[in-house]
C-alpha positions in Angstrom: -0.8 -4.7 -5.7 1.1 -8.1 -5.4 4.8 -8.5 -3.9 7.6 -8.4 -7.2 8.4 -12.2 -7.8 12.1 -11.5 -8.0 14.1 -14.1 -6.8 16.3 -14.0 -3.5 19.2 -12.4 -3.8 21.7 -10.6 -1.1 19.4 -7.0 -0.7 16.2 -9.3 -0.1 17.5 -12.3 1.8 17.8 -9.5 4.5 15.0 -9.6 7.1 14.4 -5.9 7.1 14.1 -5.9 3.5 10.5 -5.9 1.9 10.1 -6.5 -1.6 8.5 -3.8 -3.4 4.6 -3.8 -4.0 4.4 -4.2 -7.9 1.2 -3.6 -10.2 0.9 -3.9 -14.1 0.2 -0.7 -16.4 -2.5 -2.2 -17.9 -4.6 -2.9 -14.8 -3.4 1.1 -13.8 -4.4 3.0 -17.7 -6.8 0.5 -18.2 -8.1 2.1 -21.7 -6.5 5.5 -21.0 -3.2 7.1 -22.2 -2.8 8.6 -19.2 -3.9 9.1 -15.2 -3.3 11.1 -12.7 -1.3 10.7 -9.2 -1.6 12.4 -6.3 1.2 12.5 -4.0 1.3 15.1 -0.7 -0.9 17.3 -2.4 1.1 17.3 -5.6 -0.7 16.4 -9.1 1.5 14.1 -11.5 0.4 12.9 -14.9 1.8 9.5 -15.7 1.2 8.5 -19.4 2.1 6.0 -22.0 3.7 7.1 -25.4 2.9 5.2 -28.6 6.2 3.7 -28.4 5.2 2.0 -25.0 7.1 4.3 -22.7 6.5 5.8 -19.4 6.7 9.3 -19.2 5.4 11.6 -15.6 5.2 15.1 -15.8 4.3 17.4 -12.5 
Protein backbone atom coordinates (compact mmCIF):
# COMPACT_ATOMS: atom_id res chain seq x y z
CA UNK A 1 0.00 0.00 0.00
CA UNK A 2 1.41 3.53 -0.68
CA UNK A 3 0.24 6.82 1.25
CA UNK A 4 -2.86 8.76 -1.02
CA UNK A 5 -1.02 11.67 -2.91
CA UNK A 6 -3.71 14.13 -2.00
CA UNK A 7 -2.52 17.41 -1.60
CA UNK A 8 -2.40 19.33 1.88
CA UNK A 9 -5.20 20.64 2.81
CA UNK A 10 -6.76 21.75 6.51
CA UNK A 11 -7.74 17.83 7.85
CA UNK A 12 -4.07 16.69 6.72
CA UNK A 13 -1.83 19.75 7.52
CA UNK A 14 -2.74 18.54 11.14
CA UNK A 15 0.08 16.58 12.81
CA UNK A 16 -2.15 13.87 14.10
CA UNK A 17 -3.58 13.34 10.86
CA UNK A 18 -2.26 10.32 8.66
CA UNK A 19 -3.13 10.09 5.28
CA UNK A 20 -4.87 6.98 4.40
CA UNK A 21 -3.01 3.86 3.03
CA UNK A 22 -4.29 3.59 -0.62
CA UNK A 23 -3.89 0.48 -3.10
CA UNK A 24 -5.26 0.10 -6.79
CA UNK A 25 -8.10 -2.50 -7.68
CA UNK A 26 -6.25 -3.90 -10.14
CA UNK A 27 -3.13 -4.88 -8.19
CA UNK A 28 -6.18 -6.24 -5.42
CA UNK A 29 -8.61 -8.49 -8.29
CA UNK A 30 -5.79 -9.01 -10.30
CA UNK A 31 -7.67 -11.30 -13.02
CA UNK A 32 -10.57 -11.99 -10.72
CA UNK A 33 -14.15 -10.41 -10.44
CA UNK A 34 -14.05 -10.82 -7.03
CA UNK A 35 -11.96 -11.59 -3.56
CA UNK A 36 -12.62 -12.14 -0.38
CA UNK A 37 -11.89 -10.02 2.98
CA UNK A 38 -11.67 -11.00 6.22
CA UNK A 39 -12.25 -8.66 8.83
CA UNK A 40 -12.63 -9.82 12.91
CA UNK A 41 -13.62 -13.09 11.77
CA UNK A 42 -16.22 -11.76 9.35
CA UNK A 43 -16.15 -12.97 5.44
CA UNK A 44 -16.86 -10.02 2.83
CA UNK A 45 -16.95 -10.46 -0.80
CA UNK A 46 -15.75 -7.40 -2.65
CA UNK A 47 -16.38 -7.58 -6.47
CA UNK A 48 -16.34 -5.56 -9.63
CA UNK A 49 -19.45 -5.23 -11.81
CA UNK A 50 -19.21 -4.99 -15.63
CA UNK A 51 -19.92 -1.48 -15.37
CA UNK A 52 -16.63 -0.94 -13.20
CA UNK A 53 -18.31 -0.60 -9.90
CA UNK A 54 -17.51 -1.69 -6.49
CA UNK A 55 -19.91 -3.64 -4.78
CA UNK A 56 -19.24 -5.75 -0.97
CA UNK A 57 -21.60 -8.02 0.29
CA UNK A 58 -21.15 -9.86 3.89
Amino acid sequence: MQDHPLKKDATTARASVQPSPWMHSRDLFGNADQVVLIHEGQYYRLRRTRNGKLILNK
